[in-house]
C-alpha positions in Angstrom: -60.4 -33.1 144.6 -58.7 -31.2 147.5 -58.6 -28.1 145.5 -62.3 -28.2 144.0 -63.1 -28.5 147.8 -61.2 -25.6 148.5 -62.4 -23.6 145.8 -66.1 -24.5 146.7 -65.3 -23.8 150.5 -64.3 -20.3 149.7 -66.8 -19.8 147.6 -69.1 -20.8 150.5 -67.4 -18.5 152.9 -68.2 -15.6 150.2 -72.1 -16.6 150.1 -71.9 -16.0 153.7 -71.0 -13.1 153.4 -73.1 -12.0 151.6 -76.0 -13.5 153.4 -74.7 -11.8 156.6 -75.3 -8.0 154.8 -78.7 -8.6 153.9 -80.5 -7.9 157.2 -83.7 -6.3 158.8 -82.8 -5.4 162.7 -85.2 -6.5 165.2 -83.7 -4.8 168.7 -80.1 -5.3 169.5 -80.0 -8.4 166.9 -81.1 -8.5 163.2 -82.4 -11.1 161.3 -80.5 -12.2 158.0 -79.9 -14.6 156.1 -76.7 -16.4 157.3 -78.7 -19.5 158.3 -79.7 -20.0 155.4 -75.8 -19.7 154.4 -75.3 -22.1 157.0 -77.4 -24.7 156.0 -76.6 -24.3 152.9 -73.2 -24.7 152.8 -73.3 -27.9 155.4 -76.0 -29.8 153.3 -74.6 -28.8 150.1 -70.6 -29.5 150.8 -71.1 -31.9 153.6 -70.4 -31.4 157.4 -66.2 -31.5 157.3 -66.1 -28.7 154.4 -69.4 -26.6 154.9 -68.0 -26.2 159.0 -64.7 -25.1 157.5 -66.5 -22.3 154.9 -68.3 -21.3 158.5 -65.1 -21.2 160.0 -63.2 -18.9 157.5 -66.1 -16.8 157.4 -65.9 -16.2 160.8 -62.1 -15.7 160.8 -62.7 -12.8 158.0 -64.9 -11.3 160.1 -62.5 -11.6 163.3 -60.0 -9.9 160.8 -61.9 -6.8 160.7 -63.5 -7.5 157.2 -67.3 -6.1 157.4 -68.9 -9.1 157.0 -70.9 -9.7 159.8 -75.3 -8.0 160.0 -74.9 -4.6 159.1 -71.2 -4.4 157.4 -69.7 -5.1 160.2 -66.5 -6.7 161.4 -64.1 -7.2 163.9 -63.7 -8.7 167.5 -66.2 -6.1 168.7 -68.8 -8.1 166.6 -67.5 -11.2 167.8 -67.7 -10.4 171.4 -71.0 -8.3 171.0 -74.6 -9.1 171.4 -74.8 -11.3 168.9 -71.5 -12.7 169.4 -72.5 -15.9 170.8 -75.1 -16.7 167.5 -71.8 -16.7 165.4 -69.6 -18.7 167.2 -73.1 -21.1 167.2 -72.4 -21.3 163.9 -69.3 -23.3 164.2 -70.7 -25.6 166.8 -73.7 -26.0 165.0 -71.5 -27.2 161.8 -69.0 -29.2 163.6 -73.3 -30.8 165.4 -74.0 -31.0 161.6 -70.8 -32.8 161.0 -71.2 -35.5 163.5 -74.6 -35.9 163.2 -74.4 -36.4 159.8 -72.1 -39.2 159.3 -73.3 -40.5 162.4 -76.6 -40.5 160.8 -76.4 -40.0 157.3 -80.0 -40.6 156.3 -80.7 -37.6 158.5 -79.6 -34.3 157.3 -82.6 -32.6 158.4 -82.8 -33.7 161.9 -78.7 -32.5 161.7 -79.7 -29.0 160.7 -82.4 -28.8 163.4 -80.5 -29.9 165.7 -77.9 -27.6 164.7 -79.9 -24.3 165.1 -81.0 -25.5 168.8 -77.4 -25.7 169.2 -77.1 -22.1 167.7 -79.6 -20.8 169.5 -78.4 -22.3 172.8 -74.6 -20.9 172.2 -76.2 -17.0 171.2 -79.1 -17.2 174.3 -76.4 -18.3 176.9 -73.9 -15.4 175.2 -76.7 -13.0 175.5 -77.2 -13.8 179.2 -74.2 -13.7 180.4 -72.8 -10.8 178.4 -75.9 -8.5 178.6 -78.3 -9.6 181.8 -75.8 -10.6 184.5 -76.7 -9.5 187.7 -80.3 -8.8 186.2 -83.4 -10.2 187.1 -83.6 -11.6 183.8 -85.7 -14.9 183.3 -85.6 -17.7 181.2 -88.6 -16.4 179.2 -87.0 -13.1 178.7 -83.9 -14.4 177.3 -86.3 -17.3 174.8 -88.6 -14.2 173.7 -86.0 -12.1 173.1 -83.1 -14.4 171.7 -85.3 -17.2 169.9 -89.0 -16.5 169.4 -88.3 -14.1 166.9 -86.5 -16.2 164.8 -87.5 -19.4 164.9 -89.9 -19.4 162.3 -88.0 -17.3 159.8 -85.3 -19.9 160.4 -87.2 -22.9 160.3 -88.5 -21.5 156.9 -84.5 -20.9 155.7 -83.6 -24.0 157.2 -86.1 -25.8 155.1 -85.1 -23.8 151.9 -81.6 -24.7 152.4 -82.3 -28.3 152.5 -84.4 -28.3 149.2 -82.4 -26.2 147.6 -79.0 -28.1 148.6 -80.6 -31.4 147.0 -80.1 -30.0 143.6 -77.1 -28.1 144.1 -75.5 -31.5 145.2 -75.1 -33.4 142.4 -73.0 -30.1 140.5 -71.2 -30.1 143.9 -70.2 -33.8 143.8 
C-alpha cells in the first residue's frame, strides 16, 4: 500500500505540474489551473498524501525545475509575487488534512476552507513583499489578490470535488 501511495503521490505532483504551465496572466499573477491540481489531489488521495504530492511539487519547483505559472522555477518564484499563493498551497492541504478527518463528512467545506486559507497566505505575501510602506488598503490588496480569482476557483474547486468522487474508488 505504501508504495501504490507513493506512486499515486508522484503521479499527483506531476499533474501539478502540469496544471501550473497552463496559465492566462492577469497583472503580476496568472491564473491556472493548480487549484484545481490541489483539490484534486487532496479529495482524490486524501489530506496526509494529497499535502505530500503538494509538498514535492513545491520542492521541484524550489529545485529550479520550471514548474511553477509560466515555466518557471526556482527560489525566485518562491519568494516572488506569487510566492505566498504556493506556499498556501501547503497550508491549505495540511487545512484540508485536518479538516478532513476532523470532519470527514465534509470535504467540501475542507476545500473552501482551504482556498481562504490560500488566499489569505498569497494576499498577506503580496502585502508585505510588494506594498510595504505604501498606502495600500485592504480593498486594494482583495481586488487585486482575490476578486479575480475567486470565481474561476470556486468553479475548479467544485470540478475537483465531482471529479475526485469517481476517481476515488480506482484510487482506493
Amino acid at each position: 500500500m505504501k508504495i501504490r501511495n507513493m506512486a499515486l503521490c508522484g503521479m499527483c505532483s506531476a499533474l501539478l505540474c502540469l496544471c501550473g504551465w497552463l496559465s492566462f496572466p492577469l497583472g503580476d499573477t496568472a491564473i491556472t489551473l493548480q487549484t484545481f491540481g490541489i483539490f484534486l489531489c487532496l479529495s482524490a488521495l486524501g489530506g496526509k498524501w494529497g499535502t505530500v504530492s503538494i509538498f514535492v511539487y513545491l520542492l521541484l519547483g524550489a529545485a529550479g525545475l520550471p514548474v511553477f505559472s509560466g515555466f518557471r522555477g526556482g527560489m525566485g518564484v518562491l519568494l516572488g509575487a506569487t510566492g505566498g499563493y504556493l506556499v498556501g498551497f501547503l497550508v491549505c492541504g495540511l487545512v484540508y488534512w485536518l479538516l478532513s478527518v476532523l470532519f470527514p463528512r465534509h470535504s467540501l467545506t475542507a476545500m473552501v476552507a482551504g482556498l481562504f486559507i490560500c488566499y489569505l497566505f498569497g494576499s498577506l505575501w503580496y502585502y508585505i513583499v510588494y506594498t510595504a510602506g505604501s498606502a495600500a488598503t485592504l480593498g486594494f490588496i482583495l481586488a487585486k489578490c482575490v476578486l479575480p480569482f475567486l470565481l474561476p476557483d470556486m468553479a475548479k474547486l467544485l470540478l475537483a470535488h465531482s471529479l475526485s468522487k469517481k476517481l476515488r474508488p480506482f484510487v482506493y
